[in-house]
C-alpha positions in Angstrom: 46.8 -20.9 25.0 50.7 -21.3 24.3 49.9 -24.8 23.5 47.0 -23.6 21.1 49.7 -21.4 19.3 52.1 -23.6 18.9 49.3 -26.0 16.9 48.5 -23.4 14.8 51.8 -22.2 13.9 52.9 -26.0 13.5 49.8 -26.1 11.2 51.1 -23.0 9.0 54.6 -23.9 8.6 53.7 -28.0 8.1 54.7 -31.2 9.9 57.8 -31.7 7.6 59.3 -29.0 9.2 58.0 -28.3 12.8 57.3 -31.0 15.3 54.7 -30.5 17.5 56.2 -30.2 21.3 53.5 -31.4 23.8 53.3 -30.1 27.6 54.0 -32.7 30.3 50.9 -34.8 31.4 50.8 -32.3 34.5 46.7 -32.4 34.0 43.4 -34.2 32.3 44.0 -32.2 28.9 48.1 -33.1 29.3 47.4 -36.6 30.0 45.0 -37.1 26.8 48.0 -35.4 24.5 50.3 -37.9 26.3 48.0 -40.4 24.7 48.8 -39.4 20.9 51.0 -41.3 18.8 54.1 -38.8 17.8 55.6 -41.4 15.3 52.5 -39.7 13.0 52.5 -36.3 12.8 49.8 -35.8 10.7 47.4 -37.3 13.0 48.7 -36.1 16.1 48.6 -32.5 14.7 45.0 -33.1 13.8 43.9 -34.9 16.8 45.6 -32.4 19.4 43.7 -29.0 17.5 40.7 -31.2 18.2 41.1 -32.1 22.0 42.4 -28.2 22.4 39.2 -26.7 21.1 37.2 -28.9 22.8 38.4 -28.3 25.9 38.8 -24.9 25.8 34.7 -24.8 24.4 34.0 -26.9 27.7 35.2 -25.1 30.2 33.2 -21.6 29.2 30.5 -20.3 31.0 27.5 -19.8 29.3 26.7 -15.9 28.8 24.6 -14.4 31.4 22.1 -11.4 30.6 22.0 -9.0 33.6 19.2 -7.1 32.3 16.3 -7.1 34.5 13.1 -9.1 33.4 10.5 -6.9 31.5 7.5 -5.6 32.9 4.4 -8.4 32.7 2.0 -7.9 29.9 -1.2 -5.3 31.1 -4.2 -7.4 31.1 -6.4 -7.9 28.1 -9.6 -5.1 27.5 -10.7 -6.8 24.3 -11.5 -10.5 24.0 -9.8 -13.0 21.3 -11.9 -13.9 18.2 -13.6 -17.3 18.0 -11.3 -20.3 16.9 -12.7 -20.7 13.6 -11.7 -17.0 13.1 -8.2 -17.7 14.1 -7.8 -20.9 11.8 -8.8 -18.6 8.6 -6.6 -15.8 10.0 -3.9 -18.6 10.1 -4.1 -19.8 6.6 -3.8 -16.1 5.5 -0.4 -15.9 7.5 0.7 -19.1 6.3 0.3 -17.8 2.5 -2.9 -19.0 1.8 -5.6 -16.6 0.6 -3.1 -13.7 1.7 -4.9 -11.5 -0.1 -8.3 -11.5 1.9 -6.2 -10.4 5.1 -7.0 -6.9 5.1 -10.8 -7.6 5.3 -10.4 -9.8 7.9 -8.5 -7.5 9.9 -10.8 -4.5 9.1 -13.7 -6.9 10.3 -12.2 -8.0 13.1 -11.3 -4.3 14.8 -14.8 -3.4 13.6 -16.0 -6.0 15.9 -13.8 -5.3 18.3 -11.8 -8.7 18.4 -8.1 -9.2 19.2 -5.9 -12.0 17.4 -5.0 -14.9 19.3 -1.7 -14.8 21.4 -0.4 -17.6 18.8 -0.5 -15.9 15.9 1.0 -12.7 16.8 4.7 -13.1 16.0 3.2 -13.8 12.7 1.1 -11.1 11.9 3.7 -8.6 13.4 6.0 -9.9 11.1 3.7 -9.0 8.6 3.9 -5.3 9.6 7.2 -5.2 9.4 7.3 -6.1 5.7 4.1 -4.7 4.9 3.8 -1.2 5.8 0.2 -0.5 4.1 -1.1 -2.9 6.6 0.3 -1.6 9.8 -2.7 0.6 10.1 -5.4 -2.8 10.1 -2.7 -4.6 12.3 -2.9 -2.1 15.0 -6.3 -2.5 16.3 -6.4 -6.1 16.6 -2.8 -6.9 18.5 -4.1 -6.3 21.9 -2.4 -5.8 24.9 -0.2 -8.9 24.4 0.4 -7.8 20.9 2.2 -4.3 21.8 3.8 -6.0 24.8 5.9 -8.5 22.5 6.4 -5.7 20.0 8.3 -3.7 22.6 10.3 -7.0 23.0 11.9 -6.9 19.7 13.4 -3.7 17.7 12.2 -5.1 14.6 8.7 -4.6 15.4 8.8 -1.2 16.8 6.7 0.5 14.6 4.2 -0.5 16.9 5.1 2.2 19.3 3.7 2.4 23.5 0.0 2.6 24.1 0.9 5.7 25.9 0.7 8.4 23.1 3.2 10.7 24.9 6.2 8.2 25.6 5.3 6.9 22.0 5.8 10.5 20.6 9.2 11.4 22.4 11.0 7.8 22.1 9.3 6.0 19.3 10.7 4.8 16.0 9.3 7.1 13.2 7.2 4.4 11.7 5.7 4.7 15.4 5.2 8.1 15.3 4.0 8.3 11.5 1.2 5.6 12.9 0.4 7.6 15.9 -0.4 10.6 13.8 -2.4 8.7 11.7 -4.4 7.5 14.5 -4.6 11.0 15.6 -5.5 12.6 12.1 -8.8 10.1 12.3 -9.5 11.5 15.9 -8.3 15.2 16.5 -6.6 16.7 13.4 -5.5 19.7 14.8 -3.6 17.8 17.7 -1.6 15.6 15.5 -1.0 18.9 13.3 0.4 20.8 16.8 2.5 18.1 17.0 4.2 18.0 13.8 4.7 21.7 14.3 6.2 21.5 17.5 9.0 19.2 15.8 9.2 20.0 12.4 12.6 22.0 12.9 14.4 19.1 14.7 13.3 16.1 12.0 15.2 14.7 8.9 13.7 15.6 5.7 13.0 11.8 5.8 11.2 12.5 8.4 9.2 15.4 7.4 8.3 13.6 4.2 7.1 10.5 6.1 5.6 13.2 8.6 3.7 15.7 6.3 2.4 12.7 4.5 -0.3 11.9 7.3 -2.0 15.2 6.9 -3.8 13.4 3.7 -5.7 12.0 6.6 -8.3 14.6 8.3 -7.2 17.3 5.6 -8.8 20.4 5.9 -8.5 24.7 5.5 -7.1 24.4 9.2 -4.1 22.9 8.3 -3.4 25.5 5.8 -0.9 27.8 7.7 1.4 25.0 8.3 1.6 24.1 4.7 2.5 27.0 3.1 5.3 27.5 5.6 6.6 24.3 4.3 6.2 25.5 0.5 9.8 27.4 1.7 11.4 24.0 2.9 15.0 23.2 1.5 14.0 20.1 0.2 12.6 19.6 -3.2 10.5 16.4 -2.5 8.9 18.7 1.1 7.9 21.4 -0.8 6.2 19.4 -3.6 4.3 16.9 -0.9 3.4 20.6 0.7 2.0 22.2 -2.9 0.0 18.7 -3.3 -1.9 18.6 0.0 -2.8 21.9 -0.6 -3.7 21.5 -4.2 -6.6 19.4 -2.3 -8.3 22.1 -0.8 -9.9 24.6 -3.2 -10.4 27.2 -0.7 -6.3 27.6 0.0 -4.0 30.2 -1.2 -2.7 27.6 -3.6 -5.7 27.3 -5.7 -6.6 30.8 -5.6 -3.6 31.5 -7.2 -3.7 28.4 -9.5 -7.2 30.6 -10.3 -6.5 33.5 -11.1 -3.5 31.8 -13.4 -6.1 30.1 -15.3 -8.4 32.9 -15.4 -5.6 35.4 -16.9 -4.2 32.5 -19.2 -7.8 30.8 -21.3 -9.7 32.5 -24.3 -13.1 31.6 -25.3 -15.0 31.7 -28.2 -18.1 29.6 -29.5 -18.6 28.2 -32.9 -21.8 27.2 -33.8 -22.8 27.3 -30.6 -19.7 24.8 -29.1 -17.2 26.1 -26.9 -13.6 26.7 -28.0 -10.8 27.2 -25.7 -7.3 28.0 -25.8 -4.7 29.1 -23.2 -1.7 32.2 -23.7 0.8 31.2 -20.1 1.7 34.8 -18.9 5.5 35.1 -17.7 5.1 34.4 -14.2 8.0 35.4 -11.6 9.6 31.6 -11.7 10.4 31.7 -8.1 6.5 32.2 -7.5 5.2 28.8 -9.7 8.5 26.8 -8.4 7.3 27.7 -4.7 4.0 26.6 -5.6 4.7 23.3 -6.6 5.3 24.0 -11.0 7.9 22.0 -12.8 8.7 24.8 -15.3 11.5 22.9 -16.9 11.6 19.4 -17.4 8.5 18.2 -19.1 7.9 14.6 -19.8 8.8 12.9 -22.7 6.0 13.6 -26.2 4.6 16.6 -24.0 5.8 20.0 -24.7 6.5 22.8 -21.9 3.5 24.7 -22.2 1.3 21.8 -22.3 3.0 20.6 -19.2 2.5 23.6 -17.7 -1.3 23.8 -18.4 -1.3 20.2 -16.9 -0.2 21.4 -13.4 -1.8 24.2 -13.0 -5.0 22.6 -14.0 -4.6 19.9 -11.5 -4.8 21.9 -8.6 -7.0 24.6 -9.8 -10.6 24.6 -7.7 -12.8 22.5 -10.1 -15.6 25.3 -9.4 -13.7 28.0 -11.5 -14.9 26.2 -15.1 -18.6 26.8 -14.1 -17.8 29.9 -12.9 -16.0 30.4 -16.6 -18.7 29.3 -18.4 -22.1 27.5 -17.1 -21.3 24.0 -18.4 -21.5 20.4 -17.5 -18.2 18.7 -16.9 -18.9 16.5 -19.7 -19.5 19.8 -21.9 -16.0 21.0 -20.6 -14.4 17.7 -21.6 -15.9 17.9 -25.1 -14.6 21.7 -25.5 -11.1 19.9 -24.6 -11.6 17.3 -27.5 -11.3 19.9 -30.1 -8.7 21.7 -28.4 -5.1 21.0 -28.9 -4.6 21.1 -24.9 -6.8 17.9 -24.8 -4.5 15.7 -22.8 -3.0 18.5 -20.6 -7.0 19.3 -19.8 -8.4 16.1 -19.0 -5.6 14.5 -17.3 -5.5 17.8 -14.8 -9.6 17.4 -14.3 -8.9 14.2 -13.3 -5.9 14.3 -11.1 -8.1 17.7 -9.6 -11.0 15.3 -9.0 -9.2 12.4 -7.3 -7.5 15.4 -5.1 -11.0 17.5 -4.4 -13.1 14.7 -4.4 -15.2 15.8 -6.9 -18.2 13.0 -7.3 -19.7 15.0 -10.6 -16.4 15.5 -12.2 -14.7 11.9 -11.3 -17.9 10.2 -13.1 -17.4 12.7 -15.9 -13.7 11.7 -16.6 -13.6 8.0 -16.0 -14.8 7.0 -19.6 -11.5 9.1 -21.1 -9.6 6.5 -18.4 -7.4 5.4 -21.6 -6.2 8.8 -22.6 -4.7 9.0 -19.0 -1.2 9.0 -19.5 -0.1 9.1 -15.7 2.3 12.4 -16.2 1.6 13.1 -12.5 -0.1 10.4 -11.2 0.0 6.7 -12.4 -2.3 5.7 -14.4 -3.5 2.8 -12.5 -3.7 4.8 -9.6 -5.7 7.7 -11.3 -7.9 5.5 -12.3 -8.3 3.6 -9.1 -8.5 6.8 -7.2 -11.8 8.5 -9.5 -13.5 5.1 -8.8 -12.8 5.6 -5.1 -14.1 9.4 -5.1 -17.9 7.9 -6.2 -19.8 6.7 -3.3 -20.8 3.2 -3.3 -24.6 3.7 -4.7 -22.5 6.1 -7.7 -19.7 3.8 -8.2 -22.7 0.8 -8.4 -24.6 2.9 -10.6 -21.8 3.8 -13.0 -20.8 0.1 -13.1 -23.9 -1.2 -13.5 -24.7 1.5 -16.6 -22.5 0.2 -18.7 -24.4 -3.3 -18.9 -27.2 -1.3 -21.0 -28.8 -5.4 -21.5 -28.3 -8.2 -18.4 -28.3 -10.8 -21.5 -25.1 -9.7 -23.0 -22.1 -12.1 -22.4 -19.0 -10.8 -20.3 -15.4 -11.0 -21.1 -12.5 -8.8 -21.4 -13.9 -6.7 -24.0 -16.5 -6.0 -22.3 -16.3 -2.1 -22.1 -16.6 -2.9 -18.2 -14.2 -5.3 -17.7 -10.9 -2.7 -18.0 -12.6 -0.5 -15.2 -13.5 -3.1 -12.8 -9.6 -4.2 -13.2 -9.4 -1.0 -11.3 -12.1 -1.4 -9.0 -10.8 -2.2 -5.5 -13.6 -1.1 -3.6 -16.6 -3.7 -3.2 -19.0 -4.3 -5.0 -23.3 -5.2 -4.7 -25.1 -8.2 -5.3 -26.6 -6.7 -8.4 -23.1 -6.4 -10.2 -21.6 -9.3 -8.7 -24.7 -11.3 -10.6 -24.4 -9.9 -13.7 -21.0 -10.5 -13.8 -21.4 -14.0 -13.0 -24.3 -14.3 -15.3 -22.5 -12.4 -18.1 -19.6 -14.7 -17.6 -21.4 -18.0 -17.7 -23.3 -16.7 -21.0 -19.8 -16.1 -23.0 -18.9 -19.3 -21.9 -22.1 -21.2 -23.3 -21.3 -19.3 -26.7 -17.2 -18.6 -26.9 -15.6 -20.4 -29.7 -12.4 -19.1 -28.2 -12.3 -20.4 -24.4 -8.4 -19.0 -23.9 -9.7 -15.7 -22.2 -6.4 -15.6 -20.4 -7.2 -11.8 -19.9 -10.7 -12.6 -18.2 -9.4 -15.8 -16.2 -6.7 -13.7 -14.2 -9.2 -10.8 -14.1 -11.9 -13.0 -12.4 -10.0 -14.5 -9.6 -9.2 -10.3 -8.7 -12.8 -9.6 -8.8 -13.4 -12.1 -6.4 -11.9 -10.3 -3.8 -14.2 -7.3 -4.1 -17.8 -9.6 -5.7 -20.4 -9.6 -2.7 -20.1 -12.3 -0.9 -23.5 -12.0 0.3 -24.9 -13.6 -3.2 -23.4 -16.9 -1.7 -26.3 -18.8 -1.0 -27.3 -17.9 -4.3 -24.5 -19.9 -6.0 -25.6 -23.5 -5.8 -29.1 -22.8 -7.5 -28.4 -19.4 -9.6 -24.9 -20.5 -11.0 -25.4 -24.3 -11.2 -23.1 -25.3 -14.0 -21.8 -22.1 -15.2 -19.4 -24.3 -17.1 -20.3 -26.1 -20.4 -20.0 -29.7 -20.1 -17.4 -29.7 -23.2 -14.0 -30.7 -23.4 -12.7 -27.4 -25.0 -14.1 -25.8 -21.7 -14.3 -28.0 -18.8 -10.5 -28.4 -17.9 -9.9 -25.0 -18.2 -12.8 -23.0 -17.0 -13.6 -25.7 -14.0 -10.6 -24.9 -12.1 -11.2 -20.5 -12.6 -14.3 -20.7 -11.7 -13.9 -23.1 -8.7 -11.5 -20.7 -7.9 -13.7 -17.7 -7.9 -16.7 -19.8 -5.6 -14.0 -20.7 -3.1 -12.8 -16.9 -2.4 -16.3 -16.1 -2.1 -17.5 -18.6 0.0 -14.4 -18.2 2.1 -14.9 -14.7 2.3 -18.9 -15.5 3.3 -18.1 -17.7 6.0 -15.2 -15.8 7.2 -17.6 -12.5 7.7 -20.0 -14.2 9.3 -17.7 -16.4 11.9 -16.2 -12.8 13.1 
């Protein structure tokens, strides 16, 4: 080491000035220096640092790792899906047709398959970055799966198979999944869980916590929430109010109620209802606690408007026919000529995405464009009235606004903006007379750019049938006119659109 510091300091202060002294040959790395010309500094300089380091690097030990070996993996309980399977699962992890991973995984658990042992680095990796998937990923890793996950810290969202060591030593990502997992299974359990550590957690962690009781939510859980109306942080107490804003039979709602019922006037005009709202002065420690912004409207909406808005929104959807015995659509008309339009229908709807009110969701989605998304996104209000219809309602809805199966289909289409929000799948009956309407406008169009439609169709195909598949060859021969306008353009969408779909067909059926 003295040598070593005598090449570096010979290094800082220069050759012209310090000559480098080399030890005696008295061993192998001596009798190498010994070797060095010293009528050239510069070089002998260079050539010792190099013949120092090297030495010193050879003679190190490598580092040993005392910990003991981990436990073997438990032996597999569910058996690997077929190889053809595996090869689509592997394109998805490689990038291609990413998109179509969350069905496979959801059809893959359903069936009861595990990944194979290849891929699962992979697709754990995909967890890590991909938290919304976490929940599909879980049922298909298998026991090798959550063996390697305990191997690496970055994959511990996983958590142990064993619920209890998982709930005392977990990450919270961990725990947040096991409670999900619970939620689905025993609601009250996961809730006597969350209780029993509420006080100890982060208000990170009671966020990410409280959050899973959107699974399984019911009057039960009611107790709990309203002690966390009184939690010191802001973003807790409002998470609290909005859970309980889901259940119409809560505290919440009933006083949301009775709010409504001391604040709205009636009066009919030939025979058409007219409604209007006068806010009492409530005690503002009461509508703070229940989850009311009282101060800080959004910009163009005024403070009594935004007001109305929230306490509309989680009002029990019940109380207007108990007002007055009209349809939803009727109330949405008395809105229209009210000057609390926008307050009224956007609360409906963000109260009919949060009940689950089938009757009031199909009411509201054709006023989709006045949403403004002052408390929910609008693409996510949108998307979440859709998902309150049941399939045969949803298909239904959808397939009422084709009033003729001859009418061409492009992006003004008065469908087209509400399938955009459509993530939920779709029949065979829609997916054809998408296809069909599609193929018409094409045949017709002296405008092929539909840049709008293009992107729009290669979403759709994700959620189209993929049961009209054998179909395609005969019904939607050609759908492309053989002219050059078209052909170079359309070819390659619609190509694009059949491939997802058969992919998707032969992928379900393979699992």
């Amino acid at each position: 080491m003295s040598l070593w510091q005598d090449v570096i300091t010979t290094a800082l202060v220069g050759t012209e000035r310090r000559t480098l002294t080399l030890t005696p040959a008295t061993n192998p790395l001596g009798q190498l220096l010994s070797q060095l010309n010293p009528t050239d500094p510069e070089a002998t300089l260079l050539s010792a640092a190099g013949a120092i380091s090297l030495y010193h690097r050879a003679g190190q030990r490598p580092i040993t790792d005392n910990q003991p070996l981990p436990q073997p993996c438990p032996p597999e309980d569910k058996p690997p899906c077929s190889p053809r399977a595996a090869h689509y699962l592997k394109l998805m992890l490689q990038k291609e047709r990413v998109k179509l991973l969350p069905e496979w995984l959801a059809t893959a658990a359903t069936a009861g398959y595990r990944v194979p042992d290849y891929c699962l680095p992979e697709l754990l990796e995909v967890g890590r970055t991909s938290p919304q998937l976490r929940p599909t990923i879980l049922p298909v890793l298998g026991q090798r799966g959550r063996w390697l996950a305990a191997q690496n810290p970055d994959w511990n969202y996983v958590g142990e198979e064993d619920i209890e060591q998982t709930w005392t030593s977990g990450s919270l990502d961990a725990r947040k999944l096991l409670l999900q997992h619970l939620r689905r299974e025993h609601p009250a359990s996961a809730r006597e869980r969350l209780v029993t550590v509420w006080q100890q957690e982060s208000s990170d962690g009671r966020i990410a916590l409280l959050n899973t009781l959107q699974i399984g939510l019911n009057l039960e859980d009611e107790t709990f929430l309203e002690m966390a109306l009184d939690d010191r942080r802001q973003k807790v107490r409002r998470q609290a109010a909005h859970l309980l804003a889901q259940l119409p039979e809560s505290g919440l709602c009933q006083r949301m109620k009775q709010r409504i019922q001391s604040a709205i006037t009636f009066r009919r005009k030939r025979n058409r209802l007219h409604l209007d709202f006068i806010l009492s002065d409530d005690n503002e420690q009461e509508i703070t606690r229940d989850g009311i912004d009282s101060k800080q409207p959004p910009q163009l909406l005024g403070n009594k408007a935004w007001m109305i808005l929230q306490i509309v929104a989680a009002t029990p959807l019940s109380l207007w026919s108990e007002l007055q015995e009209e349809s939803p659509a009727e109330w949405i008309q008395a809105a229209k000529r009210s000057e609390w339009d926008h307050s009224l229908v956007e609360g409906w709807a963000v109260a009919a995405m949060g009940q689950q009110n089938r009757e009031w969701a199909e009411a509201l989605l054709p006023f989709y464009s006045t949403f403004k998304g002052y408390l929910i996104p609008q693409n996510q209000l949108i998307s979440g009235l859709i998902n309150v219809l049941s399939f045969e309602q949803r298909d239904s809805f959808f397939l009422n606004l084709f009033p003729s199966s001859k009418v061409p289909f492009n992006s003004k289409h008065a469908a087209f903006p509400l399938l955009t929000h459509c993530h939920s799948p779709w029949s065979t009956e829609l997916t054809g007379i998408v296809l069909d309407g599609v193929r018409r406008y094409l045949k017709k169009t002296d405008n092929p750019y539909d840049w709008s439609l293009s992107t729009g169709l290669k979403e759709f195909a994700y959620f189209m049938s993929p049961d009209i598949v054998p179909e395609l060859s005969t019904r939607f021969n050609n759908i492309v006119p053989e002219r050059s306008a078209l052909a170079s353009y359309w070819t390659e969408i619609i190509d694009e659109v059949l491939a997802i779909l058969h992919l998707r067909y032969e992928m379900g059926r393979e699992i």
